[in-house]
Each structure stands twice: as structure tokens, then as C-alpha cells.
C-alpha positions in Angstrom: -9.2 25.8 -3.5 -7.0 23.0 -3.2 -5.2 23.6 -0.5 -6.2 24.1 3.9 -3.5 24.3 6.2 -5.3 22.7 9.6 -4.6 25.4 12.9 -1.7 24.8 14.7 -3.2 25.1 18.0 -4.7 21.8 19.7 -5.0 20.2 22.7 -2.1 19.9 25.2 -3.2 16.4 26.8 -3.8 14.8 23.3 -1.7 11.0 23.7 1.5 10.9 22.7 3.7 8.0 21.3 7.0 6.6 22.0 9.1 9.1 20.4 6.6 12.0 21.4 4.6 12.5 18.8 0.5 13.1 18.5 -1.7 12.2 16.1 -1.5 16.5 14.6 2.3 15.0 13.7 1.2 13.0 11.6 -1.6 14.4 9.9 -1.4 16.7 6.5 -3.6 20.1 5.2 -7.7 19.6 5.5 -8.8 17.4 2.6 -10.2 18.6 0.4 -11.9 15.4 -1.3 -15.6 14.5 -1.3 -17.4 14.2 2.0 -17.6 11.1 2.8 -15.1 9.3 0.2 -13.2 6.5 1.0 -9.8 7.7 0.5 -9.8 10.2 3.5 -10.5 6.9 5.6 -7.5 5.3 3.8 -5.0 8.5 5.0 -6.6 8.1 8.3 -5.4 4.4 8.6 -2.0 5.8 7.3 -1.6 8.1 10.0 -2.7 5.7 12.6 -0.6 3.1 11.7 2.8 5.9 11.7 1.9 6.9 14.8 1.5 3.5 16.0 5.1 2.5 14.6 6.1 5.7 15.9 7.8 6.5 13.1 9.6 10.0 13.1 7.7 12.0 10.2 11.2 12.9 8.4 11.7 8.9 8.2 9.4 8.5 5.5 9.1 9.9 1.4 5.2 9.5 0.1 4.6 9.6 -4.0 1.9 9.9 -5.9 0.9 9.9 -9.5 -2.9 12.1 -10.6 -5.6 11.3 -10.0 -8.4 11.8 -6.2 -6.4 9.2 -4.9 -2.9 11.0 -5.5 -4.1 13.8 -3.7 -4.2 11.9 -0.8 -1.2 12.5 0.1 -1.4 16.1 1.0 -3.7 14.7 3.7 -1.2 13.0 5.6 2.3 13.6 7.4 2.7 16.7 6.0 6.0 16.3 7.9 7.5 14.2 5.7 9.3 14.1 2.5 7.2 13.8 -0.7 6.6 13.7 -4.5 3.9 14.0 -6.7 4.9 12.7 -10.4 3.1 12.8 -14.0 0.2 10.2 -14.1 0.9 7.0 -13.9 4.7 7.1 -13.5 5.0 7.0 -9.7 6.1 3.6 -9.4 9.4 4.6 -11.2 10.0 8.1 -9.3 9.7 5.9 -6.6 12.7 3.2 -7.4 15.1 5.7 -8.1 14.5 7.5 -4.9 14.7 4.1 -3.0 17.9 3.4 -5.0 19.6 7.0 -4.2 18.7 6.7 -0.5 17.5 3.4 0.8 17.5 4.7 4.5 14.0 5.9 4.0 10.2 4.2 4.3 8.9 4.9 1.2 5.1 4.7 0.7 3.6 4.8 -3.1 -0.1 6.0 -3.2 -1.9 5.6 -6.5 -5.3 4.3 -7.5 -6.7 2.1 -10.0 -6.1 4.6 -13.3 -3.2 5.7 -12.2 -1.9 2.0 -11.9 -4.4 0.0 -13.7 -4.6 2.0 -16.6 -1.7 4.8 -18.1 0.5 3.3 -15.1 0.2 0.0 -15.2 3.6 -1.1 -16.9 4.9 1.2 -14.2 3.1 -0.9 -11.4 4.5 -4.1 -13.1 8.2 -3.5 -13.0 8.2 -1.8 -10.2 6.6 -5.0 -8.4 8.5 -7.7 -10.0 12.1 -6.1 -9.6 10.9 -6.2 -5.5 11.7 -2.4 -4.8 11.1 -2.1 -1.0 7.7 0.3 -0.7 4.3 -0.1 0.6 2.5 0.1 -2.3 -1.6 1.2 -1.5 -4.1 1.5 -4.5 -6.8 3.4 -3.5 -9.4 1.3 -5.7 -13.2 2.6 -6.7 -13.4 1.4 -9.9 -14.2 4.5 -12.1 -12.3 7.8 -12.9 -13.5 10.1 -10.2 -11.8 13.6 -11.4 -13.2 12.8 -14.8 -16.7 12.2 -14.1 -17.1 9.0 -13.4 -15.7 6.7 -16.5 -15.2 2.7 -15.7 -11.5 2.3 -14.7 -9.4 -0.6 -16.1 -10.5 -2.4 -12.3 -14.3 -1.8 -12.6 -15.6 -5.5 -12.7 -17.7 -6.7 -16.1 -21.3 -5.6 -15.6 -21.6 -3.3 -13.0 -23.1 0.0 -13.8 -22.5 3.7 -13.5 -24.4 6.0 -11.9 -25.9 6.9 -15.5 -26.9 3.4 -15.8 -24.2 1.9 -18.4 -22.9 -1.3 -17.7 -19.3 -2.3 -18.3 -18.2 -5.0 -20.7 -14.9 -4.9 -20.2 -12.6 -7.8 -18.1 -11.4 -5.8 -15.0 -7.8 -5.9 -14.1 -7.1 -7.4 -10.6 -3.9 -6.1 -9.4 -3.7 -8.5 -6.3 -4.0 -11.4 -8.8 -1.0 -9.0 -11.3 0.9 -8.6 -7.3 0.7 -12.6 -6.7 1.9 -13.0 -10.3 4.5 -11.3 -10.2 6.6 -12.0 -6.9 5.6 -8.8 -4.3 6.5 -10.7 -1.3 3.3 -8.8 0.5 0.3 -8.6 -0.8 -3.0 -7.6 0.6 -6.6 -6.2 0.2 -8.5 -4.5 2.8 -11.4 -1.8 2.6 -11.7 1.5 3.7 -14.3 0.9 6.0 -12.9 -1.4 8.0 -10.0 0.3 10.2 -9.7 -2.8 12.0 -8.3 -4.9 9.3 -6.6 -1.7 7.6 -4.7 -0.5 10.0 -2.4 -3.4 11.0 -2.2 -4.5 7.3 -0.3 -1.2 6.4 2.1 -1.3 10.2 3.1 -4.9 8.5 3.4 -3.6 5.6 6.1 -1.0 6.4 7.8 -3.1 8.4 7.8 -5.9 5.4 11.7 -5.4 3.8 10.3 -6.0 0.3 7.6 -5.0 -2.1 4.6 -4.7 -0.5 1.4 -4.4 -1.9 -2.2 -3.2 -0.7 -5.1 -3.1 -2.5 -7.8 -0.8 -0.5 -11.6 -1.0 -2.0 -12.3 2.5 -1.7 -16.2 3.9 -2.5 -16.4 6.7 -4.9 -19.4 8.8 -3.0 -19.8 10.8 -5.9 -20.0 8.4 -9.0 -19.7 4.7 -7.2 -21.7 4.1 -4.8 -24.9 3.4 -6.3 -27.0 0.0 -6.5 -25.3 -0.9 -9.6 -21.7 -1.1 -8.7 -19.7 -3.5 -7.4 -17.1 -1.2 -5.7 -19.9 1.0 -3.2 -20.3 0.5 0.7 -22.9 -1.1 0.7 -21.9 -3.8 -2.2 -18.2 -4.5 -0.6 -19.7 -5.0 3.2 -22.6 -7.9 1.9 -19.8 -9.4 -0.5 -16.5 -9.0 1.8 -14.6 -12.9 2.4 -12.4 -11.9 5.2 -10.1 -14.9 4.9 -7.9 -13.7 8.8 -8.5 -11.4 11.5 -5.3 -9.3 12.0 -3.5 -7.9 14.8 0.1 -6.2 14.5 2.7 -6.9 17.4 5.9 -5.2 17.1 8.8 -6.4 19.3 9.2 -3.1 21.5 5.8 -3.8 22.6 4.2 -6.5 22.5 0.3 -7.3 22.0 -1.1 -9.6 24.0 -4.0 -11.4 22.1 -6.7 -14.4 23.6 -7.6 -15.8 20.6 -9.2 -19.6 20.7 -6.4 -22.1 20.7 -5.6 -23.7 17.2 -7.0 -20.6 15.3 -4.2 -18.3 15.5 -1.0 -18.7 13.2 1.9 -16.0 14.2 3.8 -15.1 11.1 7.4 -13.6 11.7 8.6 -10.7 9.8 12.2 -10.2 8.7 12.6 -7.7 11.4 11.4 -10.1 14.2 7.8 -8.1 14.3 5.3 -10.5 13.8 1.3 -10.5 12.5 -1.0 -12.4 14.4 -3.6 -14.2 12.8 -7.1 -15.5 13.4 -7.9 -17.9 10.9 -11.9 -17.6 9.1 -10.8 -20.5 6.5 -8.8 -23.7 8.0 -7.1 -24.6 5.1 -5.8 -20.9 3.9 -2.4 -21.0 4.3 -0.5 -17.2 4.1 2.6 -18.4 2.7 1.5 -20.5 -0.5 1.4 -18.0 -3.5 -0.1 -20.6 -5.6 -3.2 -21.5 -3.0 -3.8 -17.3 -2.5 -3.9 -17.0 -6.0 -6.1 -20.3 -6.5 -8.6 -18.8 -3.5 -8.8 -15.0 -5.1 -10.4 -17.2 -8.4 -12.5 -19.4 -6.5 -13.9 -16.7 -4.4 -14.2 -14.2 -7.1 -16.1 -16.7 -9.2 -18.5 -16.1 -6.4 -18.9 -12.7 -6.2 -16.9 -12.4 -3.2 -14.3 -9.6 -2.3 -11.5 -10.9 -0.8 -9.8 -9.1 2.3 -6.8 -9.4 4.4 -3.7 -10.5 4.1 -3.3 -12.7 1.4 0.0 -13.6 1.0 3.4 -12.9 2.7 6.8 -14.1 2.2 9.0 -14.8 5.6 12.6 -14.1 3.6 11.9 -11.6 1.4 14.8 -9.5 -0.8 14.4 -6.4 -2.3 15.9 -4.5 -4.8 19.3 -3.4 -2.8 20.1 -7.3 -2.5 19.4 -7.8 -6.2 21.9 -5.5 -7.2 24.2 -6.0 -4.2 24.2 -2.2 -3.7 26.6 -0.8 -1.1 24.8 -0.3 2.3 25.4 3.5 2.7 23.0 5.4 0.7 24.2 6.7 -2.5 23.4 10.0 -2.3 25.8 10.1 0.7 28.6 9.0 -1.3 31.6 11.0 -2.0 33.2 11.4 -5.4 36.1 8.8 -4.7 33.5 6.1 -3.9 31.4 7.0 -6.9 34.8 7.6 -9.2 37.5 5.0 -8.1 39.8 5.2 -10.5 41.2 3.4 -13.5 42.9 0.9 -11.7 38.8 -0.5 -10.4 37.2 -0.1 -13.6 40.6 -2.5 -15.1 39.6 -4.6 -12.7 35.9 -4.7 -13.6 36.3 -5.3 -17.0 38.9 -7.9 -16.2 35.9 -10.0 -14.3 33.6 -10.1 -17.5 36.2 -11.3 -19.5 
């Protein structure tokens, strides 16, 4: 069975947000998933964070590609519009949606095969072109609906559960992210909601390509002694370079952090991140230093968390193009076919 609607009945007193909403709004059908994987902890951030943002549920499209972690999304705001594509190819079901109607929040779900592997062209272009999306990988290192395989992000010599050790190079798509200009980019782990949750609220708010890495346990084939990517691994390994707090500008967050330690980074929107700073010389908005300190720390054996990197003027792919600000699925035929007089014109500017 892959599918459980949840019962419509609940509480009458459960909390409400600012446009009215509960938690129930925002959640999806019962999951389905492993007991105890990581990825149901992931969808529980997601909702969290919406109904923090109060964000109504219509507001926002969800895609996914195949694999556990493109389930996901049946899990959460069943509310809201959504997609599931062919493996791998989310990323580019994604930009033409966000081209034809740029009005809506548009979180990608994938995990490490789906964009490390068959995907991972996809994942590329659709980072480097800056299409506006949160982008979460829901990362455990192995294929988890084919029996436990190393994925193209398991590192070199960790084991399986069978006791095989990988030789391959993993990919690091925070390192690929940094590379290749997402103006957000960001690794957390599902266990920690504290850091998680207020990573993705910036993240929807950031008005460019925003990425999220999320180590993500495999309970079933990857979290064992041997593996790199298992609770128990991630918690003794995890460099948390800031602590983070989310403050949007309808209300306010009032934090009493040590003076000197806190650096308040301002989002496009005027919402702003605060942050508690674990390493004195990590600096959020050098691209170069974040991608000098993943190597450094890696080198290590450390898993780095938080927010890594942000850019305080980002553009996304609307401003590239210079598309027109009304969505283009709400365009009528004379603004989609002007005439012969426009196109004359057109061709008259490449001359």
C-alpha cells in the first residue's frame, strides 16, 4: 500500500498561525517509509517551517523525481500543487514550471541518486542558470528502494550493511552548489530540527537558487557501524560552523546571544538570519572561504552543517532573461502573438 489518507477529524484548540492555518494544513497522507528513517523528519521540518512562514498551502508547487526520498512529498502539504517526474529529471520539470508561473514557491525534493547519479546534469543546469527553488537532497548515501547499493555520494570506504566497502570518490553536491553560483547553499541533518528548520524558512524566502543538502540515515541499509551517513556517525562527526535563528519582518525574533558572536544577514526581502558564530573567522558571504572550509574540514572527517554560504543580491532566472513580470501562463494571445510589426522590430535590434 502506498498510499494513507490521515482522518480528517482533530483537535479544535490545536494553534493556529497567522493566516489560520494548523499544523493538519500542512501536513500530507501517512508515510509510508521506514520507521524511523530520516526523511519523514525532513517533511516534518518542511511543514514546520510553512506553517511558520504561514504560507497558504495553494502558494507553493513541490517536485520530485524516484526514488524514498521522492516520495516524500506525498507526506507533506497535501494542499498544495505538485509533480512527480521520471528519475532524475525534476530539476528541469521544475524550471519550466517556474518559467510559466513565477508567482509560486517552488520546492524540488530529490535525493542523492536521483541528483547525484541519473540526475545529476539536471541538478547542474538547473543550479547554475539560478532558477528560484529551494532545492533539498535528502542524502543517505546508498540506493534505499534498490537494496541498499552505494550512491554516487557515499564517501570512499565506508561499508554496507553486507560489509563491502566503497572505492569510489563520492560526489559532494554542496562543493558542485558552491561551484556553480546557487546563491544559497546549505547542509543540515535530519536530526537536528533546530538547525533544519530555519535553514529551509530562509531558504524560501531566499529569491534565487537555493540549495540544501540534508544528511538523512537510511534505517534500513545505512545506519550500521560501517557507514559514514548513520545517526550515530553524523552526530560524533557534525562541524556546526553557526547556530541559526530565522526572523521574518512581520514578526520579529528576539535573540540574547553573547555580544560580538552574532552576525545578522539580510535577505532580499528585508527578512533576515541570525547567526551565532562556532568559528571566528567563517565568513557566510565568501564562496571561495566556504568552499576552502568544506575541504579542510572534510579532510578531517568532519560533516559540515549550517548555512554555508549566502549571497545578499541574488538574481534568478526571471532577471536573466528579463521575463515580463506577469506570469506567462496568464498571458493572453496578443501578448504572446504581437504582431509582425514587433517581430520587424526584433529582428531590426540583431542586425
Amino acid at each position: 500500500m502506498t498510499y494513507l489518507a490521515k482522518p480528517k477529524f482533530h483537535h479544535p484548540a490545536l494553534p493556529k498561525n497567522a493566516l489560520g492555518y494548523t499544523h493538519r494544513d500542512y501536513e500530507g497522507s501517512i508515510s509510508t517509509l521506514c520507521a524511523g528513517c530520516g526523511h519523514d523528519s525532513i517533511s516534518a521540518a518542511i511543514i514546520e517551517a510553512c506553517f511558520e512562514l504561514a504560507i497558504a498551502p495553494h502558494r507553493l508547487a513541490k517536485l520530485s523525481g524516484i526514488g524514498c526520498s521522492s516520495k516524500t512529498p506525498t507526506y507533506f502539504l497535501g494542499q498544495s500543487h505538485g509533480f512527480n517526474s521520471v528519475h532524475g529529471r525534476m530539476p528541469s520539470v521544475l524550471t519550466g514550471a517556474n518559467l510559466a508561473n513565477r508567482e509560486l514557491i517552488y520546492l524540488g525534493v530529490s535525493g542523492d541518486g536521483d541528483s547525484a547519479s541519473i540526475g545529476f546534469g539536471q541538478f547542474a543546469h538547473a543550479i547554475r542558470r539560478g532558477v528560484r527553488m529551494v532545492y533539498i537532497v535528502e542524502n543517505n548515501g546508498v540506493y534505499g528502494l534498490t537494496k541498499g547499493q552505494f550512491s554516487a555520494t557515499a564517501d570512499r570506504g565506508s561499508k554496507s550493511k553486507r560489509g563491502t566497502v566503497n572505492r569510489d570518490a563520492p560526489i559532494d553536491l554542496v562543493g558542485i552548489a558552491l561551484q556553480l553560483g546557487a546563491t544559497f547553499v546549505a547542509r543540515s541533518f535530519s536530526g537536528d530540527k533546530e538547525q533544519l528548520v530555519p535553514l529551509i524558512e530562509a531558504a524560501i524566502q531566499h529569491e534565487g537558487a537555493a540549495f540544501i543538502d540534508v544528511v538523512s540515515p537510511c534505517v534500513a541499509f545505512n545506519n550500521h557501524a560501517g557507514s559514514t551517513k548513520s545517526f550515530d556517525h553524523v552526530r560524533a562527526h557534525n562541524e556546526a560552523v553557526n547556530r541559526l535563528d530565522f526572523v521574518t519582518p512581520r514578526a520579529p525574533i528576539e535573540v540574547s546571544y553573547a555580544p560580538g558572536t552574532v552576525e545578522l544577514v539580510e535577505q532580499h526581502d528585508g527578512s533576515t538570519i541570525a547567526l551565532e558564530k562556532l568559528a571566528a573567522d567563517y565568513d557566510v558571504t565568501d564562496r571561495l572561504a566556504a568552499m576552502s572550509y568544506l575541504q579542510t574540514h572534510s579532510a578531517q572527517g568532519h560533516i559540515v552543517t549550517g548555512l554555508l554560504y549566502v549571497d545578499r543580491e541574488p538574481e534568478d532566472l526571471h532577471r536573466h532573461l528579463d521575463t515580463v513580470e506577469t506570469p506567462l501562463n496568464a498571458l493572453g494571445e496578443s501578448d504572446l502573438c504581437p504582431g509582425a510589426a514587433a517581430l520587424d522590430a526584433i529582428n531590426a535590434g540583431l542586425r
